[in-house]
C-alpha positions in Angstrom: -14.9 -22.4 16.4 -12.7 -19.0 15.6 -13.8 -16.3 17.0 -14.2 -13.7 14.5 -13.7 -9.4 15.2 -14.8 -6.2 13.0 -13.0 -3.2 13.6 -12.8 -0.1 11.7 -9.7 0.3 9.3 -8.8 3.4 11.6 -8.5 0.9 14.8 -6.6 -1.7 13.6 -4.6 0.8 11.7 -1.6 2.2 14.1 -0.2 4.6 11.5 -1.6 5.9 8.6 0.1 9.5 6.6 0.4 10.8 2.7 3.9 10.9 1.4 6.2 13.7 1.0 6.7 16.6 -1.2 9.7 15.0 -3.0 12.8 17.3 -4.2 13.3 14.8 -7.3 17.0 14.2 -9.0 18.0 12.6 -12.1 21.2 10.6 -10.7 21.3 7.8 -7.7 24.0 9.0 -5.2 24.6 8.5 -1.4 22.1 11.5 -0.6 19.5 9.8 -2.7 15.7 7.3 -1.9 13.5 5.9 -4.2 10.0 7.4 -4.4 7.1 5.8 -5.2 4.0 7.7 -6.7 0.2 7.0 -8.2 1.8 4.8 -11.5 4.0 3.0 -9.2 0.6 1.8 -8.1 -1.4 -0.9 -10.8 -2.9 -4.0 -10.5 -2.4 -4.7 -6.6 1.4 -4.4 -6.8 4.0 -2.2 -6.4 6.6 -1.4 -9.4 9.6 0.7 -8.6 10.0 0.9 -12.6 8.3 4.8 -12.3 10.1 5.1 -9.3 11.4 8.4 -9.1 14.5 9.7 -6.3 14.8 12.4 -4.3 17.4 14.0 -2.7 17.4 14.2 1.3 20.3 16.5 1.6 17.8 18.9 0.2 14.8 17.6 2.6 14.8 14.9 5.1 12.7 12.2 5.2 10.7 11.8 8.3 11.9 7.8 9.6 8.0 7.2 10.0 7.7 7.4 6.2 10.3 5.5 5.1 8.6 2.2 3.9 8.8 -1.0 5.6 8.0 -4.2 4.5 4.1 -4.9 4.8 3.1 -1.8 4.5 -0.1 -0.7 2.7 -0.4 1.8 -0.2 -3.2 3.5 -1.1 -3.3 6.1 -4.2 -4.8 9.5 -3.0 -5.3 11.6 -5.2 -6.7 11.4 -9.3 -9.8 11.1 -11.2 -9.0 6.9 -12.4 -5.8 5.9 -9.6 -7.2 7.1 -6.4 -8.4 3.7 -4.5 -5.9 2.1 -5.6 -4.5 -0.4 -3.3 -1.2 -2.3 -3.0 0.9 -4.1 -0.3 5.0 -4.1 -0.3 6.2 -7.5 0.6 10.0 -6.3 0.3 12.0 -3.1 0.1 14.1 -3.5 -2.2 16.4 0.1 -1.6 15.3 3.2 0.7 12.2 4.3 -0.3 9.5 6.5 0.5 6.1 8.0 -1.2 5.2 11.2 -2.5 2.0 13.4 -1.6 -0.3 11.4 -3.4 -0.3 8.1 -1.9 -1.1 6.8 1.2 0.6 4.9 3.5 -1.0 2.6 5.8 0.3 0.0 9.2 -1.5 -1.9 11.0 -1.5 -2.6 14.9 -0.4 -5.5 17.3 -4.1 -7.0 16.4 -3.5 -8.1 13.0 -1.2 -9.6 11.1 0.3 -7.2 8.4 -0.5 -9.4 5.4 -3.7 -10.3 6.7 -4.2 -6.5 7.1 -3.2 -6.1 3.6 -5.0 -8.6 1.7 -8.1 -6.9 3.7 -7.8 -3.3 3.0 -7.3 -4.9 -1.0 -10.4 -6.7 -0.6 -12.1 -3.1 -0.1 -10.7 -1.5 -3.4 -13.9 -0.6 -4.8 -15.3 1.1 -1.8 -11.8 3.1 -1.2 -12.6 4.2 -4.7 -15.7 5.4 -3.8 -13.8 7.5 -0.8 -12.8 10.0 -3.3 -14.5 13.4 -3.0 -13.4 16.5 -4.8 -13.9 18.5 -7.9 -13.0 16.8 -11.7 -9.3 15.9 -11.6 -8.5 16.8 -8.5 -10.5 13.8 -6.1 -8.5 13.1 -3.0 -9.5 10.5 -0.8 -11.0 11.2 2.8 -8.9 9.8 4.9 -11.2 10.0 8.0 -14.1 8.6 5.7 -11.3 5.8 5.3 -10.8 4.8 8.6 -14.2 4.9 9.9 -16.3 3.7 6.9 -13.7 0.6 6.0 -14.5 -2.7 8.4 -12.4 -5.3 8.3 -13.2 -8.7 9.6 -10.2 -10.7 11.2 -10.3 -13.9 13.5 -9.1 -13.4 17.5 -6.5 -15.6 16.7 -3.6 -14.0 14.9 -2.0 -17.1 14.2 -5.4 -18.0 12.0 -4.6 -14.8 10.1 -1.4 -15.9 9.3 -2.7 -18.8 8.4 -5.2 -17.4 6.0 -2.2 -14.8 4.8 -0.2 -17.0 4.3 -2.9 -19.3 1.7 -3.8 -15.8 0.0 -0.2 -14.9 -0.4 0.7 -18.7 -1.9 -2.1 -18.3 -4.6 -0.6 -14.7 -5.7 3.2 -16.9 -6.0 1.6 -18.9 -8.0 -0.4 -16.6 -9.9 3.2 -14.5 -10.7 5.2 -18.1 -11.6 2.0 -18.9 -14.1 2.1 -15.6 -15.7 5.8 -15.9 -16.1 5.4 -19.1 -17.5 3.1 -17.8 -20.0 5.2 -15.3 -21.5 7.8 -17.4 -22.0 5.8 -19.9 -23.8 4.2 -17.1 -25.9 7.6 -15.7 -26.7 
């Protein structure tokens, strides 16, 4: 029988900060990382489409929020986007976020995708985290890490295990949908 643990999102959760204050360019160059922001965020996924870049030669990017892959983001800020959560699988260039996201990473405990596919699970209540006047809600961030439990067996390698499953059906999910166009086209 698995053993199973609850912790608050804040304990299992060994770094969490909002993004930067981006100095944004028009033109890729050797000085230059891709920032994510709020419409980067839809749908569970991450698209670096609306990506925008910044320029580090005009301010640096703190290592620590420079993305990695499995890390969680969560939309912060907006009346409609803030709750919204997605996990990074891959990183495709140098990227980072800007002030109104999120980023999340969990402890030794858990295994990031597991982690991931839990914080998603809790959307709707993240949503509700929001506080703040019309237009301008920001999530609380300590109402986040106390009020958010996730459930996770002792056993990390039954989380990957159960990772693992959840992340198979979103493959197939993606190969379907992409299958689907094609056939509609």
């Amino acid at each position: 029988m698995t053993e199973w643990r609850k912790r608050c999102l804040g304990e299992i959760t060994s770094f969490m900060s909002k993004g930067i204050p981006p100095k944004y360019v028009e033109r890729e160059n050797e000085n230059t990382v891709r920032v994510l922001n709020q419409k980067c965020n839809r749908n569970f996924e991450i698209k670096y489409e609306e990506s925008r870049l910044h320029d580090c030669s005009k301010k640096k990017v703190p290592a620590d929020k420079m993305l990695q892959p499995g890390d969680v983001l969560i939309n912060s800020t907006g009346t409609g986007t803030a709750g919204r959560v997605a996990q990074l699988y891959e990183v495709p260039t140098p990227t980072t976020i800007d002030g109104h996201m999120i980023l999340l990473r969990p402890t030794e405990e858990i295994d990031p995708i597991y982690y991931g596919y839990a914080v998603k699970a809790f959307q709707s209540k993240i949503e509700t985290l929001a506080e703040g006047s019309t237009g301008q809600t920001e999530i609380n961030r300590k109402r986040l890490q106390e009020e958010i439990v996730i459930s996770f067996p002792k056993e990390k390698e039954t989380q990957e295990r159960i990772a693992r499953f959840l992340l198979n059906i979103d493959e197939k999910i993606k190969v379907n949908d992409k299958i689907n166009k094609n056939l509609a086209a």
